[in-house]
mmCIF file as Biopython writes it, N, C-alpha, C and O atoms, coordinates in Angstrom:
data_model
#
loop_
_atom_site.group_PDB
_atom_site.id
_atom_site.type_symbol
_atom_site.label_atom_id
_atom_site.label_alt_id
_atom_site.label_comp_id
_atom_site.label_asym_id
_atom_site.label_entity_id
_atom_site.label_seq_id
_atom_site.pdbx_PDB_ins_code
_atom_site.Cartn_x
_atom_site.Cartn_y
_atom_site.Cartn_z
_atom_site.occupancy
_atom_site.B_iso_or_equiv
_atom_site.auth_seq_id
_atom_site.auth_asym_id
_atom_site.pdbx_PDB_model_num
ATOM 1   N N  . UNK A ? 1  ? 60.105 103.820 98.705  1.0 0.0 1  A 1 
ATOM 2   C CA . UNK A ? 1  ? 59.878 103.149 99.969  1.0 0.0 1  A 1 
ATOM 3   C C  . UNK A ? 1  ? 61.164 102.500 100.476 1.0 0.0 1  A 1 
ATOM 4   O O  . UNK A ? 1  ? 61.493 102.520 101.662 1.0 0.0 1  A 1 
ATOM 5   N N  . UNK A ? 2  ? 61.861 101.929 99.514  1.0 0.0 2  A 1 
ATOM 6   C CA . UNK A ? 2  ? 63.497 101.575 100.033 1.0 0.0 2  A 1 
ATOM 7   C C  . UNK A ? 2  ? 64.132 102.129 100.679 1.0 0.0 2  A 1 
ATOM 8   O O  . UNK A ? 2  ? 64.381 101.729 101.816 1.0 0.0 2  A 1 
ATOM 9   N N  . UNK A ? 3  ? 64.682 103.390 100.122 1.0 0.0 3  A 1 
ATOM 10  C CA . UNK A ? 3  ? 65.237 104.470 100.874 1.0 0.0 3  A 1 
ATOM 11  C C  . UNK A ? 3  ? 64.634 104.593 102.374 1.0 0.0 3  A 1 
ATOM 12  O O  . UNK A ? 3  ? 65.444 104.647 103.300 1.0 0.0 3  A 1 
ATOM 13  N N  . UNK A ? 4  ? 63.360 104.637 102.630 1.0 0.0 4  A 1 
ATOM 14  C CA . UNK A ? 4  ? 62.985 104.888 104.085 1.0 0.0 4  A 1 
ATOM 15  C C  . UNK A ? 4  ? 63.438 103.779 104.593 1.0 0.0 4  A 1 
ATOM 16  O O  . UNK A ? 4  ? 64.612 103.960 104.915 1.0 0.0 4  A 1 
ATOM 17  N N  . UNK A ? 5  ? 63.069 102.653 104.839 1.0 0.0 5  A 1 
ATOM 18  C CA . UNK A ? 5  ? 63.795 101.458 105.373 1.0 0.0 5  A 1 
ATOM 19  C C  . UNK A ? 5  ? 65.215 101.464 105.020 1.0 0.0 5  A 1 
ATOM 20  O O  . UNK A ? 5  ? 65.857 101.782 106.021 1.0 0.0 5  A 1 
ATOM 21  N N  . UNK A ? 6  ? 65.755 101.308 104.302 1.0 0.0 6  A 1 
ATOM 22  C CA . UNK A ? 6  ? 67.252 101.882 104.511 1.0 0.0 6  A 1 
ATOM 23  C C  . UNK A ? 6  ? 68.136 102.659 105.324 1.0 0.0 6  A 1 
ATOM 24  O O  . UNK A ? 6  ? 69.316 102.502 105.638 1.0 0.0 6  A 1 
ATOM 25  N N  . UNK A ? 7  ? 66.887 103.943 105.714 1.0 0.0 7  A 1 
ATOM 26  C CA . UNK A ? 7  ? 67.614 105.377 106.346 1.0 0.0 7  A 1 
ATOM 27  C C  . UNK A ? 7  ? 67.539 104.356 108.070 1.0 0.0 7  A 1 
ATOM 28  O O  . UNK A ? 7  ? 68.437 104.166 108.890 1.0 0.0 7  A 1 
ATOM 29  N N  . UNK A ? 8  ? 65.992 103.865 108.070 1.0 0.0 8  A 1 
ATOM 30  C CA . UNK A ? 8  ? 65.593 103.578 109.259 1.0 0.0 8  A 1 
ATOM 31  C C  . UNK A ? 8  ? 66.691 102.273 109.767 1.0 0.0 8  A 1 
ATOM 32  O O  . UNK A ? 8  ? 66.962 102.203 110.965 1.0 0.0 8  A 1 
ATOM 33  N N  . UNK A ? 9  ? 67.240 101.355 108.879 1.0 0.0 9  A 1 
ATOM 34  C CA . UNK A ? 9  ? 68.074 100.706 109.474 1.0 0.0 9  A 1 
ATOM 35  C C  . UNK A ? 9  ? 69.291 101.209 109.636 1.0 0.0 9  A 1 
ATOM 36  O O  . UNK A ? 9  ? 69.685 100.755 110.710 1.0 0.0 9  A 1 
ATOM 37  N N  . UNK A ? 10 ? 70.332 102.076 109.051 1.0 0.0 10 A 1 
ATOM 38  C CA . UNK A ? 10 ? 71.502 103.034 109.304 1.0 0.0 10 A 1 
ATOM 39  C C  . UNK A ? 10 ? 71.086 103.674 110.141 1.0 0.0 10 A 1 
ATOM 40  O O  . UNK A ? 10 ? 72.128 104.027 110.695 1.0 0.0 10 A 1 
ATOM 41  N N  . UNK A ? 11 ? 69.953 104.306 110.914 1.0 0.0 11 A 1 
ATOM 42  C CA . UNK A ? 11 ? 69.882 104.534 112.368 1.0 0.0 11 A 1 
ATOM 43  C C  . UNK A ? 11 ? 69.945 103.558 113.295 1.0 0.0 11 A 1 
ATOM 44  O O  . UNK A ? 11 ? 70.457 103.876 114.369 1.0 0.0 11 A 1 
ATOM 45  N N  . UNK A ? 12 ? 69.496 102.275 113.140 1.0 0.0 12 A 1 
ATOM 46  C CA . UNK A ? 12 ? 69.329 101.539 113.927 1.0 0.0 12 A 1 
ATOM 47  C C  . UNK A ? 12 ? 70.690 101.263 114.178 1.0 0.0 12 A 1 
ATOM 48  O O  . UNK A ? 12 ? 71.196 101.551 115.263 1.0 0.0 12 A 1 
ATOM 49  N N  . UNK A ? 13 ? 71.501 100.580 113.012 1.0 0.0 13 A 1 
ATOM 50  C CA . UNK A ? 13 ? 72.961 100.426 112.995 1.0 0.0 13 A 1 
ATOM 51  C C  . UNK A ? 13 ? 73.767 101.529 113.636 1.0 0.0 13 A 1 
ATOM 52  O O  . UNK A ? 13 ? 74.958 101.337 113.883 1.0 0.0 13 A 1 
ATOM 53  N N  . UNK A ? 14 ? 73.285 102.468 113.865 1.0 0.0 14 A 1 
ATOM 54  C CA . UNK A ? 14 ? 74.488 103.368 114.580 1.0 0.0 14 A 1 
ATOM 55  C C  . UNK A ? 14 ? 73.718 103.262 116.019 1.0 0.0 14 A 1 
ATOM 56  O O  . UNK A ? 14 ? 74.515 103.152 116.951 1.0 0.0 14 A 1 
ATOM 57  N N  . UNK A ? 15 ? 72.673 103.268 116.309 1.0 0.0 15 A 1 
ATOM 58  C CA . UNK A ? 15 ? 72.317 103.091 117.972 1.0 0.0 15 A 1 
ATOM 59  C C  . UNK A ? 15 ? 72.763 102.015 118.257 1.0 0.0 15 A 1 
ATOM 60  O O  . UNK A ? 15 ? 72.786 101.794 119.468 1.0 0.0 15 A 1 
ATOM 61  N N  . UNK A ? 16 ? 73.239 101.025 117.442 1.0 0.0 16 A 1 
ATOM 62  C CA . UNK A ? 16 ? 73.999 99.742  118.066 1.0 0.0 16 A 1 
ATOM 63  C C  . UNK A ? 16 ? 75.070 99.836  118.242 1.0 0.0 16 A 1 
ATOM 64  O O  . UNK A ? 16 ? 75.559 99.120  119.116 1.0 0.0 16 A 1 
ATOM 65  N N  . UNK A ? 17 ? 76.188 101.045 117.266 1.0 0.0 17 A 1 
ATOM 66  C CA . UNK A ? 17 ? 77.267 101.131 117.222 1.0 0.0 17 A 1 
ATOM 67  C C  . UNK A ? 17 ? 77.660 101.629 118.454 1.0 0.0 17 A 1 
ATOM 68  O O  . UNK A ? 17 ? 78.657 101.178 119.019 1.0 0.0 17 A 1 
ATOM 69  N N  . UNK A ? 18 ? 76.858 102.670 119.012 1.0 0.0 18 A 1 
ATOM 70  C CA . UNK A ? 18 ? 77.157 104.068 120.048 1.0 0.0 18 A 1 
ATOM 71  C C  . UNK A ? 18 ? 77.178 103.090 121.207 1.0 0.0 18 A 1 
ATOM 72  O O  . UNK A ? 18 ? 78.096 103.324 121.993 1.0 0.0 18 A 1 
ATOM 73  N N  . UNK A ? 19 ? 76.105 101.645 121.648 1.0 0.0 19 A 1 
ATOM 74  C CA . UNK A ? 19 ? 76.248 101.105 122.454 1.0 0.0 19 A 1 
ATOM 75  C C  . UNK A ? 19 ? 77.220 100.579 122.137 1.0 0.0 19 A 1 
ATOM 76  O O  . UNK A ? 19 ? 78.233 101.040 122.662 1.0 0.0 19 A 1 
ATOM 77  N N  . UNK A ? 20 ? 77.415 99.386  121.152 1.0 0.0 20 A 1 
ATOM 78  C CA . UNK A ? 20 ? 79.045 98.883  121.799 1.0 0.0 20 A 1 
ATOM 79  C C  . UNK A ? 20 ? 80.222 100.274 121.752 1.0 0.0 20 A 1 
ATOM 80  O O  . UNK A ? 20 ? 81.286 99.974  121.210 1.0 0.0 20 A 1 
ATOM 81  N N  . UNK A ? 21 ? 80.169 101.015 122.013 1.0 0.0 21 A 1 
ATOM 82  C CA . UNK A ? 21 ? 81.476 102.189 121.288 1.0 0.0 21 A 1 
ATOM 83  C C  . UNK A ? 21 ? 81.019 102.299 122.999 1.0 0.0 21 A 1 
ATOM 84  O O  . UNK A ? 21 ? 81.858 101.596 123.560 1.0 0.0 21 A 1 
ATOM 85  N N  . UNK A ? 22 ? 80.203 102.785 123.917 1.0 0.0 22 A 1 
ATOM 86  C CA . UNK A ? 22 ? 80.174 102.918 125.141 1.0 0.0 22 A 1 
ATOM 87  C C  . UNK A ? 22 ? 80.637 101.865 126.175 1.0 0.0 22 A 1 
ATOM 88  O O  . UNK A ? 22 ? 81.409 102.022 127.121 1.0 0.0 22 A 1 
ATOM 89  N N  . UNK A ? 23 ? 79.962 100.719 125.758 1.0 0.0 23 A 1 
ATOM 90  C CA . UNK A ? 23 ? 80.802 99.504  126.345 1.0 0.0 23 A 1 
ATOM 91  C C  . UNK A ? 23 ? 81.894 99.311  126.405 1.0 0.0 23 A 1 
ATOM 92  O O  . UNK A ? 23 ? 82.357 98.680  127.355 1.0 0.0 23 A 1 
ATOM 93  N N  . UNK A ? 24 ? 83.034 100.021 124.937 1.0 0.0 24 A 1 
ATOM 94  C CA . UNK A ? 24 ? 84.022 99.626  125.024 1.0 0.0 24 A 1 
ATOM 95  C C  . UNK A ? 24 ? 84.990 100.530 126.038 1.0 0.0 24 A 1 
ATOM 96  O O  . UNK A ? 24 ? 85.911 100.096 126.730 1.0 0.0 24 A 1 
ATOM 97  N N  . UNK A ? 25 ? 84.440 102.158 125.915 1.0 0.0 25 A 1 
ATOM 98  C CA . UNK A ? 25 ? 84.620 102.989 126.604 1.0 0.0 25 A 1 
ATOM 99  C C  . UNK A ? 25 ? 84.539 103.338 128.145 1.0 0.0 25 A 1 
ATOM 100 O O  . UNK A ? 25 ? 84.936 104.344 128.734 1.0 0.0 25 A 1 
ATOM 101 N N  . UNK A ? 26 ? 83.869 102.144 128.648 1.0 0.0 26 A 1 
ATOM 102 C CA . UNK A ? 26 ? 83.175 102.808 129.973 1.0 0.0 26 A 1 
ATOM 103 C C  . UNK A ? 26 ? 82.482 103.525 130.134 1.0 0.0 26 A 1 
ATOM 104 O O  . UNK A ? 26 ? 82.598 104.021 131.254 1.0 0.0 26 A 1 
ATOM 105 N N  . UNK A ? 27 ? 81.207 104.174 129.184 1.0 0.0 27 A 1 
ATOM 106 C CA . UNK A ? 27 ? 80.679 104.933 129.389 1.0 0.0 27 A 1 
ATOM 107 C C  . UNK A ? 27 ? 79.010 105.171 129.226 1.0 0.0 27 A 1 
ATOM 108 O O  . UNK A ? 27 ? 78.410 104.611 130.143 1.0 0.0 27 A 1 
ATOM 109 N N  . UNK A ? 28 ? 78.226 105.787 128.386 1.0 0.0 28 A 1 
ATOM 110 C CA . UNK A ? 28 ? 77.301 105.908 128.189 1.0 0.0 28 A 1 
ATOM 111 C C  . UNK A ? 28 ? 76.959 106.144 127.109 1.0 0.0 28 A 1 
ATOM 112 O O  . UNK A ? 28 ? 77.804 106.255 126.221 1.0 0.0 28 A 1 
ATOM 113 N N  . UNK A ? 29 ? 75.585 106.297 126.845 1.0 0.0 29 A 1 
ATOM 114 C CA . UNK A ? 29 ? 75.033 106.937 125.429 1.0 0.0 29 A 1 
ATOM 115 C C  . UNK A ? 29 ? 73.727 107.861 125.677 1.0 0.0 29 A 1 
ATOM 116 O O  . UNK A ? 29 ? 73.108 107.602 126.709 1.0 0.0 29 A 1 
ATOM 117 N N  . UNK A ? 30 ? 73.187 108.994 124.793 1.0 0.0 30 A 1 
ATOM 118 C CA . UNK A ? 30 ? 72.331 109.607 125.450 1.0 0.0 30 A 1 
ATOM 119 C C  . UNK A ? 30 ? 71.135 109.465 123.966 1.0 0.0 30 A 1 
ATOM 120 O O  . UNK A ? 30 ? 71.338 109.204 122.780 1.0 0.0 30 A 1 
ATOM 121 N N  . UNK A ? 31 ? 70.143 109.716 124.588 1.0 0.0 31 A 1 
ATOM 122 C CA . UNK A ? 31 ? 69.132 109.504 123.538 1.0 0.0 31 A 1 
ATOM 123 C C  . UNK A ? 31 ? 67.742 110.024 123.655 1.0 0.0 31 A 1 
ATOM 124 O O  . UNK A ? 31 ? 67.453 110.206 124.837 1.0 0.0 31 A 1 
ATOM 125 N N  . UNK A ? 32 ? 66.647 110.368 122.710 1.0 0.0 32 A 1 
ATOM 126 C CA . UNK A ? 32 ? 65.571 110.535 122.989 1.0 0.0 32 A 1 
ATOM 127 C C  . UNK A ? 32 ? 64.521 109.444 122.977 1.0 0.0 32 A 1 
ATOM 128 O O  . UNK A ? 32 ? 64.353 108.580 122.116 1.0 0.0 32 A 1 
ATOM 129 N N  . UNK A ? 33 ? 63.804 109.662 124.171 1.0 0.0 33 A 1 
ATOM 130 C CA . UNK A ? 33 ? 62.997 108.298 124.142 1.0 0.0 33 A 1 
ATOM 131 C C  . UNK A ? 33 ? 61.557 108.655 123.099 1.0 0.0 33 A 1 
ATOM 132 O O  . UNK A ? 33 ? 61.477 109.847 122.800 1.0 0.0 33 A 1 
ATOM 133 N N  . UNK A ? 34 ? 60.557 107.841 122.594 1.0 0.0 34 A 1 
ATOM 134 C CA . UNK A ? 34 ? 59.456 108.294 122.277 1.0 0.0 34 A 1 
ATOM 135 C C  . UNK A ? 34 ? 58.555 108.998 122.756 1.0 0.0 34 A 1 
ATOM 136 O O  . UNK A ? 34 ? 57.627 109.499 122.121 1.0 0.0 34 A 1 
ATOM 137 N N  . UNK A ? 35 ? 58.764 109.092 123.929 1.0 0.0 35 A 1 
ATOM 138 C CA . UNK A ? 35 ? 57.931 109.969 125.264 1.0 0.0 35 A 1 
ATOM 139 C C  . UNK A ? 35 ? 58.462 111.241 125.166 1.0 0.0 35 A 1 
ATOM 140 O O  . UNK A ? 35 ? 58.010 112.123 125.895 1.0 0.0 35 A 1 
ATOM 141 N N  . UNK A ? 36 ? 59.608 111.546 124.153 1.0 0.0 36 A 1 
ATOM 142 C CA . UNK A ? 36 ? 60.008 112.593 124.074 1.0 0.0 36 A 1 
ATOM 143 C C  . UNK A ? 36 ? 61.428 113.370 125.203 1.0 0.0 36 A 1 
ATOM 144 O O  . UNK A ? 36 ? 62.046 114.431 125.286 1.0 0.0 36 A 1 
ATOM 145 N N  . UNK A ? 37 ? 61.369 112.007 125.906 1.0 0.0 37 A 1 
ATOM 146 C CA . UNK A ? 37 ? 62.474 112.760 127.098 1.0 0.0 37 A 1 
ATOM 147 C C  . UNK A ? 37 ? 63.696 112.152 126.955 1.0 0.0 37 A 1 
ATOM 148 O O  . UNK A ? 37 ? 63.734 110.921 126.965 1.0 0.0 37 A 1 
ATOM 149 N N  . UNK A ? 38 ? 64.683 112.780 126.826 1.0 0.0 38 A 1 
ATOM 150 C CA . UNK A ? 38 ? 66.570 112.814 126.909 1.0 0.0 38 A 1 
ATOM 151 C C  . UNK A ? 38 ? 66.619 111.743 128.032 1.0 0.0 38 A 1 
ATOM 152 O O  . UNK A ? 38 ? 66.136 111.681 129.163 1.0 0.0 38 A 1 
ATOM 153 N N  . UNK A ? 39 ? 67.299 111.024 127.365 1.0 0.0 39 A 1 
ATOM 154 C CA . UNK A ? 39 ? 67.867 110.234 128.931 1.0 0.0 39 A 1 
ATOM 155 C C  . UNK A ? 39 ? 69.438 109.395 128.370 1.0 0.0 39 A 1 
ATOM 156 O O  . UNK A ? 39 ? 69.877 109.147 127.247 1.0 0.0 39 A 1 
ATOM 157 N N  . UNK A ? 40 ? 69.894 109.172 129.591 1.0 0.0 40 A 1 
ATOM 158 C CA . UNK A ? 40 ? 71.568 108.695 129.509 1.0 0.0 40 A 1 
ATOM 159 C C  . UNK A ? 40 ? 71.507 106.949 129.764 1.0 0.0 40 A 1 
ATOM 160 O O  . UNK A ? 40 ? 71.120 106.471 130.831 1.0 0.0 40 A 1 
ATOM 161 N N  . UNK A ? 41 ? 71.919 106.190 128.696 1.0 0.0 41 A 1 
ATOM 162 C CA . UNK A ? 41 ? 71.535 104.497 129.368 1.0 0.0 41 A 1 
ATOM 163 C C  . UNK A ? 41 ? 72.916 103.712 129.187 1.0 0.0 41 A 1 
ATOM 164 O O  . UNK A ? 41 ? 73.427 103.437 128.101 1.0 0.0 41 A 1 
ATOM 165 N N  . UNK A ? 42 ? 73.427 103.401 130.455 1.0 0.0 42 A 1 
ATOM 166 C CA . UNK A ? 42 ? 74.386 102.855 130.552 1.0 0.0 42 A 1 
ATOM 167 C C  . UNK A ? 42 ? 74.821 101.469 130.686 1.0 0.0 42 A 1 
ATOM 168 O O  . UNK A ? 42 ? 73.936 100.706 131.074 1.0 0.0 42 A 1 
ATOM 169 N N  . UNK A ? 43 ? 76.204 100.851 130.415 1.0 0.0 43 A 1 
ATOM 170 C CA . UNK A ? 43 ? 76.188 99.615  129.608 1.0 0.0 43 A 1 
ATOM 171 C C  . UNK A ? 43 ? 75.612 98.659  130.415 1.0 0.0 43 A 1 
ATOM 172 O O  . UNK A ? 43 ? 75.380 97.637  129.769 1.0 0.0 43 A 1 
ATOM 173 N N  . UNK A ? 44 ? 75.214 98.572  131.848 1.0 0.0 44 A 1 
ATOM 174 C CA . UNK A ? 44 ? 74.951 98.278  132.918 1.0 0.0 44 A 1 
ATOM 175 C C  . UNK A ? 44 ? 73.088 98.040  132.566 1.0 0.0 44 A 1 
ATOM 176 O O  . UNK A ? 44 ? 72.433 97.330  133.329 1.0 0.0 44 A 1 
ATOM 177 N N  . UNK A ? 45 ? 72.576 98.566  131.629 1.0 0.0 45 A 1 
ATOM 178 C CA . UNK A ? 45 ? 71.182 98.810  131.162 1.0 0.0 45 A 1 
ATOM 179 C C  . UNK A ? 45 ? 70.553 99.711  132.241 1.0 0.0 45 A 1 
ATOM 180 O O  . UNK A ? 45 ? 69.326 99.620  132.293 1.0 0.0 45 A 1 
ATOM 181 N N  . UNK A ? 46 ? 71.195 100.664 133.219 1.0 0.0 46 A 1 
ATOM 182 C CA . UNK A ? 46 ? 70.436 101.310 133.672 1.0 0.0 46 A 1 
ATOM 183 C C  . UNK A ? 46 ? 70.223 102.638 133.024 1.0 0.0 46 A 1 
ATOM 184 O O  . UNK A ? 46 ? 71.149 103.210 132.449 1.0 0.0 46 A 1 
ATOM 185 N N  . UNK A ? 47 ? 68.940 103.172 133.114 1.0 0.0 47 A 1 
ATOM 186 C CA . UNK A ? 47 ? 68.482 104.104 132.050 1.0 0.0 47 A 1 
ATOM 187 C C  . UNK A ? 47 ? 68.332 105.345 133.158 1.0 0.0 47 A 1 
ATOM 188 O O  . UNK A ? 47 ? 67.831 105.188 134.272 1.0 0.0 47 A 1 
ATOM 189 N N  . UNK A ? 48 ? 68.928 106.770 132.583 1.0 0.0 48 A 1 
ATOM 190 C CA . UNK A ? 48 ? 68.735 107.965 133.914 1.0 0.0 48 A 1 
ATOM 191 C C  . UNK A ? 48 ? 68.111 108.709 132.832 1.0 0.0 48 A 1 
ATOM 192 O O  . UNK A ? 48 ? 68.232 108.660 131.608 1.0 0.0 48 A 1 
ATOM 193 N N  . UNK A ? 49 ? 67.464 109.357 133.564 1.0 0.0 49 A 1 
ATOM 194 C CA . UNK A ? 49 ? 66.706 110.885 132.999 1.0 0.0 49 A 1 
ATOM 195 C C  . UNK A ? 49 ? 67.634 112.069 132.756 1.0 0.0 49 A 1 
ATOM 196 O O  . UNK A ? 49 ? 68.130 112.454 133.814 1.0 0.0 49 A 1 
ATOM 197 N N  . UNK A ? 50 ? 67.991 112.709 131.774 1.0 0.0 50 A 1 
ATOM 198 C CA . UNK A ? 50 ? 68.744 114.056 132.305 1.0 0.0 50 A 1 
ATOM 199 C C  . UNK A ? 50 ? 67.827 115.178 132.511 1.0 0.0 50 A 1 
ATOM 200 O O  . UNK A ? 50 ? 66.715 115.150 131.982 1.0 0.0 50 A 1 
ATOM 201 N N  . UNK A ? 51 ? 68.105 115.914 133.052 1.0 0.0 51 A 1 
ATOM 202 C CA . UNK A ? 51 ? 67.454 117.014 133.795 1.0 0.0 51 A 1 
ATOM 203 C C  . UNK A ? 51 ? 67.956 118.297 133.128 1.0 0.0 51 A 1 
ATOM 204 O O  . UNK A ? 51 ? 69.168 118.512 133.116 1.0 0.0 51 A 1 
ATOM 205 N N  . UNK A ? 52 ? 67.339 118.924 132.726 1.0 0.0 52 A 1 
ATOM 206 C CA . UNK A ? 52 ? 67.823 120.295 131.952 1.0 0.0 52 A 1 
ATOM 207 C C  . UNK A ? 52 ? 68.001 121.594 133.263 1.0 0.0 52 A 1 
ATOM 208 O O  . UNK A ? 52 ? 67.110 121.761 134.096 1.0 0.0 52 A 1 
ATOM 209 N N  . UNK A ? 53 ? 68.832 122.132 133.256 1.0 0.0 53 A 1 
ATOM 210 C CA . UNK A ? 53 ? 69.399 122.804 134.484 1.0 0.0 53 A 1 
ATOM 211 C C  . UNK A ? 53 ? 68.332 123.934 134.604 1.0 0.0 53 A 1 
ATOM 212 O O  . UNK A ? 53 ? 67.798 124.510 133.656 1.0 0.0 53 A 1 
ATOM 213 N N  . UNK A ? 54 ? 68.059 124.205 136.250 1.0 0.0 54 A 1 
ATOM 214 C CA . UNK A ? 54 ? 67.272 125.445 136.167 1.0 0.0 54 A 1 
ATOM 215 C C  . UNK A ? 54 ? 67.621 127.110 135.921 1.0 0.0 54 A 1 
ATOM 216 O O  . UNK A ? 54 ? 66.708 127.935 135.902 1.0 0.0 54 A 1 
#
């Protein structure tokens, strides 16, 4: 049971990393939400949808 909580916080720790690493960058981070959909959320906290090309 350790190991799972372990894995689950070294994810957490790197979705924190990627945000400040974007902040520092000017830029963004992209991610899947639980709803299952890709989206881009920028340091600004605005969250975009990406759109898979037709």
């Amino acid at each position: 049971m350790n190991q799972i909580k372990d894995l689950q916080k070294l994810i957490k720790l790197t979705g924190e990393r990627a945000k400040l690493d974007a902040k520092a960058n000017d830029t963004y981070i992209v991610y899947k939400t639980s709803q299952g959909q890709i989206v881009e959320e920028f340091t600004d906290g605005k969250v975009v949808p990406c759109f898979e090309p037709e």
